[in-house]
Structures are given as C-alpha cells and as structure tokens.
C-alpha positions as CSV (number, residue, x, y, z in Angstrom):
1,X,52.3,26.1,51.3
2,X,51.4,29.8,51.7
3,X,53.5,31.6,55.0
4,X,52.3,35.0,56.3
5,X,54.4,36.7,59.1
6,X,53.1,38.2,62.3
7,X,53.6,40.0,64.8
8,X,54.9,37.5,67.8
9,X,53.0,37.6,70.4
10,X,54.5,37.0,74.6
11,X,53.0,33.6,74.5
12,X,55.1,32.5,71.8
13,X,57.9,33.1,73.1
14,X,58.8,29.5,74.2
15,X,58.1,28.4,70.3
16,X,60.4,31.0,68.8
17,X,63.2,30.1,71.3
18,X,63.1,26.5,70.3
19,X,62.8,26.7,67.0
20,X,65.7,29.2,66.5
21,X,67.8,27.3,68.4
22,X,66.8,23.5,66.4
23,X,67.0,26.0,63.1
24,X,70.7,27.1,64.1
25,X,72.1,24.2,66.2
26,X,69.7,20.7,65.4
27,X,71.0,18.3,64.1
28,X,69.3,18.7,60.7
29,X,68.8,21.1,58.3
30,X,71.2,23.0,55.8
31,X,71.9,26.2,58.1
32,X,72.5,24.4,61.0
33,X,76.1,25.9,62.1
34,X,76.6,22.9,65.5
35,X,80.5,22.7,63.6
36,X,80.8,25.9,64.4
37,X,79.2,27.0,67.3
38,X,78.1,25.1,70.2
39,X,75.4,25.6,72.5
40,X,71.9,27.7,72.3
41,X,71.5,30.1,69.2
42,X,69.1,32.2,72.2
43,X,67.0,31.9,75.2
44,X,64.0,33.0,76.4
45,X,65.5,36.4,77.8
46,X,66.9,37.5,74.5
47,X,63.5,37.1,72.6
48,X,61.5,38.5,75.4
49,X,63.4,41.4,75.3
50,X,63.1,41.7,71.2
51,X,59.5,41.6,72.1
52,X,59.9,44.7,74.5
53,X,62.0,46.6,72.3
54,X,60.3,49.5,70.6
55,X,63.0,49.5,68.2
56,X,62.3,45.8,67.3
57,X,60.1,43.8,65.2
58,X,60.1,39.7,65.7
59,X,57.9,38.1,63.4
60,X,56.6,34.7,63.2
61,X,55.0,32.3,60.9
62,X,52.8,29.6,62.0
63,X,51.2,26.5,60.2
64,X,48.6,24.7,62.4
65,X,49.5,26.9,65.1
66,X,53.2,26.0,65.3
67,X,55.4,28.0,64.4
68,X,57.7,27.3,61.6
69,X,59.6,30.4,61.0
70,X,60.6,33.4,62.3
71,X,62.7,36.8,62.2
72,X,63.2,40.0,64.0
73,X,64.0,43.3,62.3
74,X,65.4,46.3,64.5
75,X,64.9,49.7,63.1
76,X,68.5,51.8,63.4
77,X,68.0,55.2,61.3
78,X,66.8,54.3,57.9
79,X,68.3,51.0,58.4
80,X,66.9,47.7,59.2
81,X,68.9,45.1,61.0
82,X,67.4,41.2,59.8
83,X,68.6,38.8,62.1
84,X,67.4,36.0,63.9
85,X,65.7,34.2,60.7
86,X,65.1,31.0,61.1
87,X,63.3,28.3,59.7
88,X,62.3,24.9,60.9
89,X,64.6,22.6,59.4
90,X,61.9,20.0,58.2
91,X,61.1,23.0,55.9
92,X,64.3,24.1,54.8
93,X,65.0,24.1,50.9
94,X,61.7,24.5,50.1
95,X,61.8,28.7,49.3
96,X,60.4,29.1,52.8
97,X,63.3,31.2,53.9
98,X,63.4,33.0,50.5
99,X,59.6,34.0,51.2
100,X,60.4,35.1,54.8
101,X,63.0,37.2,53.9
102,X,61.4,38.9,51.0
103,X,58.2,39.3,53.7
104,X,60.8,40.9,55.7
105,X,62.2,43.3,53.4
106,X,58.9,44.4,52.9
107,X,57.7,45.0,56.0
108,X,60.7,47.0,57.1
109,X,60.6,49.6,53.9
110,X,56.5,49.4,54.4
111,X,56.4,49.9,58.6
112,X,59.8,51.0,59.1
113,X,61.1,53.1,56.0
114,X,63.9,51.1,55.7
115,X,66.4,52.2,52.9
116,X,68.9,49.3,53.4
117,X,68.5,46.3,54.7
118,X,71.6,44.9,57.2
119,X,72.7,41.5,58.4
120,X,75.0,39.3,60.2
121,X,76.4,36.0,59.1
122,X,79.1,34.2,60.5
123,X,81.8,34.7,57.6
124,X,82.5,31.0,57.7
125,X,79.4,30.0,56.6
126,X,80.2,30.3,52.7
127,X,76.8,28.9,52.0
128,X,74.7,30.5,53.8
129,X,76.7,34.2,51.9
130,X,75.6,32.5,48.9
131,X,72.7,32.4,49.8
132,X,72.3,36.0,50.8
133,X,74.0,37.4,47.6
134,X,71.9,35.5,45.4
135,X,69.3,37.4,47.0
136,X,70.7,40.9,46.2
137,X,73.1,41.4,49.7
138,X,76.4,42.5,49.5
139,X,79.8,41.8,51.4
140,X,80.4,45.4,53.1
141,X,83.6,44.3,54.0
142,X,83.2,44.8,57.9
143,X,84.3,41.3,59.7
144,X,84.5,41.4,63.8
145,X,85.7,38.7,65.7
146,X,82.2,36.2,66.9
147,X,80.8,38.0,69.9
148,X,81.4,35.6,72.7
149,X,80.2,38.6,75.2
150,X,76.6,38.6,73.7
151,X,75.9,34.6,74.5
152,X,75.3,33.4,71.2
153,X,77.2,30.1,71.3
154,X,80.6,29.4,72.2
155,X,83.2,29.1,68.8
156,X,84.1,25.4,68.0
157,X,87.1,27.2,66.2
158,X,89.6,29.3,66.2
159,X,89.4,32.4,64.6
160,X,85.6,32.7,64.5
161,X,84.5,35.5,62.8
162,X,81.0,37.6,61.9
163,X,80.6,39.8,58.7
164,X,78.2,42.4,57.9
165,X,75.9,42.3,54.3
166,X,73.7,44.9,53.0
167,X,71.2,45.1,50.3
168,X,69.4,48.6,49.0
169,X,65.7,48.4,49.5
C-alpha cells in the first residue's frame, strides 16, 4: 500500500484528533503509551490551531478517504520540529510510520529548509528511541519533566519524563 501526505484540510480535523489519540492511547497497537499516560493524546483545539499556525505544517494520509496517518512539522529557524505522528494502529508494523516519517523529512528540508530535524519522545518509551535511532535521530541529551501544563495526558508514573532527538537533514 502506497501513502502520500497532505496538506490537512479544517474538515479533517475530527479524523486527525481521533486517530492520534487511538494511535497514542487505544488499546492496540505497538506505540500506544495508555501505561504511561492517561487520557487524550489531543483535542480538537490543539489541531485546529496546528492548522492556523503559519509556522506549522499537519499532514495527513488517507486511504479510502480515512485517514490513516498523520504528522505536523513546525518550522523554528532552520529547524523542524516532528511531532504528532501517528499512525492507525491496525497499520502499525507495516513500514507505514517509517514511510511517513521519511515523507516528513522531506517535506521539511524541500518546503521548509530544514537543516535538522527535532522531536520529542517520552524518554520511557525505550522502543519507540529505538525506533528513532535506527532511523538516524540522536539522544541530545536534553530530558524535561512531562509537560502536565500543555494537556497532553496526565503521568501514570512518577517521574515522567520527555527527551529531545535530532537528526541532520
């Protein structure tokens, strides 16, 4: 199955709000993180406003008009920030994330002149860092408590934390 991202568009927003969360916090799936982190991964509010951003990219992929995947990049400099990638879990472990990312990467050095590519992960999720690395991102180093203030879930444990990776474009 071939994926192409796009641009999202203000009627998807709905779509891309439910599958992040089922992506993030379903109960199936391989980067589901519910032992982690309870509650929604984001709301409608937070991708409307992605959408409204000039500064931000969300891009979808869609197979029979659902959408299966998606991620937003924000432009910062000559950096660009990947986050909210997610894929529907029914389609996870198939190189659909692998293919979403590496459309990302190129669409932010293409659109954005991105010279390094930045993300989040919740430093807990050793698999998921795996993941990354074996696609070329690094451990910076930089860890920050989980950001309870920007309504991404509340910690199931203690000592919660985020880490920053970063691969050259």
């Amino acid at each position: 199955m071939e994926f192409t991202l796009e641009v999202a568009k203000a009627e998807q927003v709905e779509g891309i709000c439910n599958l992040v969360n089922v992506a993030y916090r379903g109960k199936s799936g391989w980067t589901k993180e519910t032992n982690l982190v309870g509650g929604d991964r984001t709301n409608t509010y937070e991708i409307q406003g992605y959408l409204s951003s000039p500064n931000a990219h969300l891009l979808v992929a869609s197979v029979d008009g659902k959408i299966v995947a998606c991620v937003c990049i924000e432009k910062d400099d000559d950096r660009a920030c990947i986050g909210l990638l997610a894929v529907h879990p029914k389609l996870q472990g198939d190189g659909v994330g692998k293919e979403i990312l590496h459309q990302a990467e190129r669409y932010a050095s293409k659109n954005l002149n991105a010279k390094k590519y930045i993300m989040v992960v919740v430093s807990q999720r050793t698999e998921l860092i795996a993941y990354y690395k074996r696609r070329g991102y690094i451990r910076t180093g930089e860890i920050q408590k989980y950001p309870t203030n920007l309504n991404v879930g509340i910690p199931l444990k203690n000592g919660l934390t985020i880490e920053y990776l970063e691969k050259s474009a």
